[in-house]
C-alpha positions as CSV (number, residue, x, y, z in Angstrom):
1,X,-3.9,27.8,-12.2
2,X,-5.5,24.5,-10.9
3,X,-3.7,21.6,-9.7
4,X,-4.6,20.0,-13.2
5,X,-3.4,22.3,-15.5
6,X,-0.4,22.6,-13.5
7,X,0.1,18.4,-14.4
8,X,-0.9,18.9,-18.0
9,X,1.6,21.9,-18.6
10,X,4.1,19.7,-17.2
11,X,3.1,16.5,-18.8
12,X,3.7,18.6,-22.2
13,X,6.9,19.1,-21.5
14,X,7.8,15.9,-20.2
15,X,6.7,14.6,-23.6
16,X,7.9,17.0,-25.7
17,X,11.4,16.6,-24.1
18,X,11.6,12.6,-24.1
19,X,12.3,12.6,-20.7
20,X,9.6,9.1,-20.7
21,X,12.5,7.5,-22.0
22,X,14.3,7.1,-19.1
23,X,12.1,5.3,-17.5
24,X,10.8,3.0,-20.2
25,X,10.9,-0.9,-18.8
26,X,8.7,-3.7,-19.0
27,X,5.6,-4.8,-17.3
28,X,6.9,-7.9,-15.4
29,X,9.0,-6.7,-12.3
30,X,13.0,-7.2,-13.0
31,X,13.1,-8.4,-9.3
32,X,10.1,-10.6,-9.0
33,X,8.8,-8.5,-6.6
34,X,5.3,-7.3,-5.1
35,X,5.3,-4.7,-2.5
36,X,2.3,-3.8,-0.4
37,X,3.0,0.0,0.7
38,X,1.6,2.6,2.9
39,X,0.4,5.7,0.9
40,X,2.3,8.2,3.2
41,X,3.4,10.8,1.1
42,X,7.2,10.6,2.8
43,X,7.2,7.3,1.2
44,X,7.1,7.8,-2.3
45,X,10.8,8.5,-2.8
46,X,12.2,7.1,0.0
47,X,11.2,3.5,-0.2
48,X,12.3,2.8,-3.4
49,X,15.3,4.8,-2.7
50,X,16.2,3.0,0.9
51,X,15.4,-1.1,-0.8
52,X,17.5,-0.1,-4.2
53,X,14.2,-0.1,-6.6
54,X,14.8,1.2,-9.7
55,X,11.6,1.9,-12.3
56,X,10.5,-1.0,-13.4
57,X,12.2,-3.6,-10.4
58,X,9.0,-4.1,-8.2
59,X,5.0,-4.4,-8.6
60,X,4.5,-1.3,-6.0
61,X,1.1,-1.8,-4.2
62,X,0.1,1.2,-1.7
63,X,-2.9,1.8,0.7
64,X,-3.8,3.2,3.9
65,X,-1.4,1.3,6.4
66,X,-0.1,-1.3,4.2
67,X,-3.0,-3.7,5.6
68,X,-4.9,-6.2,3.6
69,X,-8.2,-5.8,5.4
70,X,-9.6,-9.5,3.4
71,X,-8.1,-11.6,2.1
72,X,-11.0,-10.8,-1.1
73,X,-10.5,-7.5,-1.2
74,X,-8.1,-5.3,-4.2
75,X,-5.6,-5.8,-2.5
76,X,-5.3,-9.3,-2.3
77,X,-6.2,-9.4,-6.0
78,X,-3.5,-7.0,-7.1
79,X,-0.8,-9.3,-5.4
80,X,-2.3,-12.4,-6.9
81,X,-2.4,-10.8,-10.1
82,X,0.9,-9.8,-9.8
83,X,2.1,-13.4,-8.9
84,X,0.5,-15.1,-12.0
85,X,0.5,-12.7,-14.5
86,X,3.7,-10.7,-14.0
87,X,5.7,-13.5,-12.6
88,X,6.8,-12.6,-8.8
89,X,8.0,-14.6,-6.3
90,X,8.0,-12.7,-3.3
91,X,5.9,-9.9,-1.3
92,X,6.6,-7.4,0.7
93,X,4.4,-5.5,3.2
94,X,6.3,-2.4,4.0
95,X,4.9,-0.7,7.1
96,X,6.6,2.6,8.8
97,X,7.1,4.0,12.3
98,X,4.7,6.8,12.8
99,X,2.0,5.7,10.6
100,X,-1.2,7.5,10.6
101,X,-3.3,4.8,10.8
102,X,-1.6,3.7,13.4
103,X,-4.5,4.1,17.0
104,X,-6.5,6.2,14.2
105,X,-9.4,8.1,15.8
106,X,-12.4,6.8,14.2
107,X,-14.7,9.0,15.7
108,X,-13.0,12.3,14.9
109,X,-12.5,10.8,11.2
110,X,-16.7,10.2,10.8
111,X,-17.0,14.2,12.2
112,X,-14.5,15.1,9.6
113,X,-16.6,13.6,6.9
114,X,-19.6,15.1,8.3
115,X,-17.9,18.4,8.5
116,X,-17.2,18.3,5.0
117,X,-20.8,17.5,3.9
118,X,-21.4,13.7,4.2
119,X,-24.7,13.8,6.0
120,X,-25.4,11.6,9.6
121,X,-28.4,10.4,7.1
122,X,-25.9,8.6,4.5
123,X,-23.5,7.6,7.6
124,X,-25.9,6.1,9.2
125,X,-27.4,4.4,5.8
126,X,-24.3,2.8,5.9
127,X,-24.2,1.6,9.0
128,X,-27.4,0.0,8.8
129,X,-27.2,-1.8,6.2
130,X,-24.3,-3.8,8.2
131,X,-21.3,-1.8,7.3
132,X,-19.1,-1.0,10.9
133,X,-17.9,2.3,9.7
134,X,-15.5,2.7,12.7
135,X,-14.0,-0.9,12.0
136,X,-14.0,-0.4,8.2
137,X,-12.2,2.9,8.8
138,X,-10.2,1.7,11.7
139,X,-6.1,1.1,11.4
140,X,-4.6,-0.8,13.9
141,X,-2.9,-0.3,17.2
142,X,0.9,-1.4,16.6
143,X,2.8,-1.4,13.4
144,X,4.2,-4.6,13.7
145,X,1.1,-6.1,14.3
146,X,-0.4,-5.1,11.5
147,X,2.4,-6.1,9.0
148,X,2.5,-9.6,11.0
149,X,-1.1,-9.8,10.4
150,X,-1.0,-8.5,6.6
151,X,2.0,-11.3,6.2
152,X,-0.1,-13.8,7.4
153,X,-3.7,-13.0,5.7
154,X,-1.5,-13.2,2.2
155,X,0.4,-16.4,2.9
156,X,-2.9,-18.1,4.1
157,X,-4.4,-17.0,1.4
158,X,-5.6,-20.2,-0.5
159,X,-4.5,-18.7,-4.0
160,X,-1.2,-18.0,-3.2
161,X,1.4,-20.6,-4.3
162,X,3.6,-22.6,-2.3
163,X,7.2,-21.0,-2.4
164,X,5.8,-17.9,-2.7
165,X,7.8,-16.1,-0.1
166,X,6.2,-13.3,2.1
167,X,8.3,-10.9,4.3
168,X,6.9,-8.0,6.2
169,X,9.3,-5.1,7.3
170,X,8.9,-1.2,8.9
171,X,10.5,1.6,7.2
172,X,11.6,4.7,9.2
173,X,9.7,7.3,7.4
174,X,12.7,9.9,8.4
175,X,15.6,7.8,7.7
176,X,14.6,5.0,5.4
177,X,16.2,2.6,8.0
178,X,14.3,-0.8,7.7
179,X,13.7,-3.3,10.3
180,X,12.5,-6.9,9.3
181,X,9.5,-8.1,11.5
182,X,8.8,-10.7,9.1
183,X,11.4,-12.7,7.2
184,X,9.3,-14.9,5.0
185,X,12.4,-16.7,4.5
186,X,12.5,-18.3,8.1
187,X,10.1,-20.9,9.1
């Protein structure tokens, strides 16, 4: 059975029991939240879990690192978005110890790609036509860096509103122990 037909036998289910109903809520976030997440799979229960979210409490944002590489990009639009139309007050980028994007090696990522049928043509395509693939694809070198520089790229960003407050913590993926490196309440 595929991975999709696995999903759709449950989803089936799922309806035909009501179990949706337990998670019904509306589309503004109870807590006036946005929160920028990595995608690390150790995450997806945990988090909410470890900072007390329930469905429906938090706008939940996730990518590769928790970075917002521009301050243009869909990531900065999501949180703006979320800001105007769904009424939050107050981000947070939620970084964790051990992150794989942390001192990612760019190098061995591009053979990856090539080893799974990307050719060096269309890689190097790219690249000339002024895209840095091993910046683009780049993480960072220290977690709290890169939540300090995430914070910053979203308060400076000239759409955001004053008294919109932005904080920036790490989450242990193991533990769900959170450390602030940011309080966007502080000066």
């Amino acid at each position: 059975m595929s991975k999709l037909d696995e999903i759709l036998e449950y989803n089936k289910a799922f309806i035909e029991n009501r179990e949706y109903e337990k998670y019904i809520t509306s589309k503004n976030p109870k807590k006036k939240l946005v929160i920028l997440s990595c995608m690390d799979t150790r995450l997806t229960e945990l988090l909410p879990k470890a900072m007390n979210l329930k469905n429906g409490d938090a706008k939940i944002i996730k990518n590769a690192g928790a970075t917002v590489m521009q301050p243009f990009g869909s990531i900065s639009r999501s949180i703006i978005v979320a800001i105007y139309e769904f009424l939050a007050d107050e981000v947070i980028v939620v970084g964790h110890y051990g992150c794989g994007m942390c001192n990612l090696d760019t190098d061995n990522l591009l053979n990856k790609i090539e080893n799974r049928g990307i050719s060096k043509e269309v890689i190097n395509t790219i690249s000339n036509s002024g895209i840095n693939l091993n910046k683009w694809l780049h993480g960072f070198d220290s977690v709290e860096e890169s939540i300090k520089n995430s914070v910053e790229v979203i308060k400076n960003h000239p759409l955001i509103p004053e008294g919109v407050v932005v904080h920036g913590i790490a989450i242990s993926p193991e533990t769900g122990k959170i450390d602030v490196i940011v309080n966007g309440y502080e000066k």
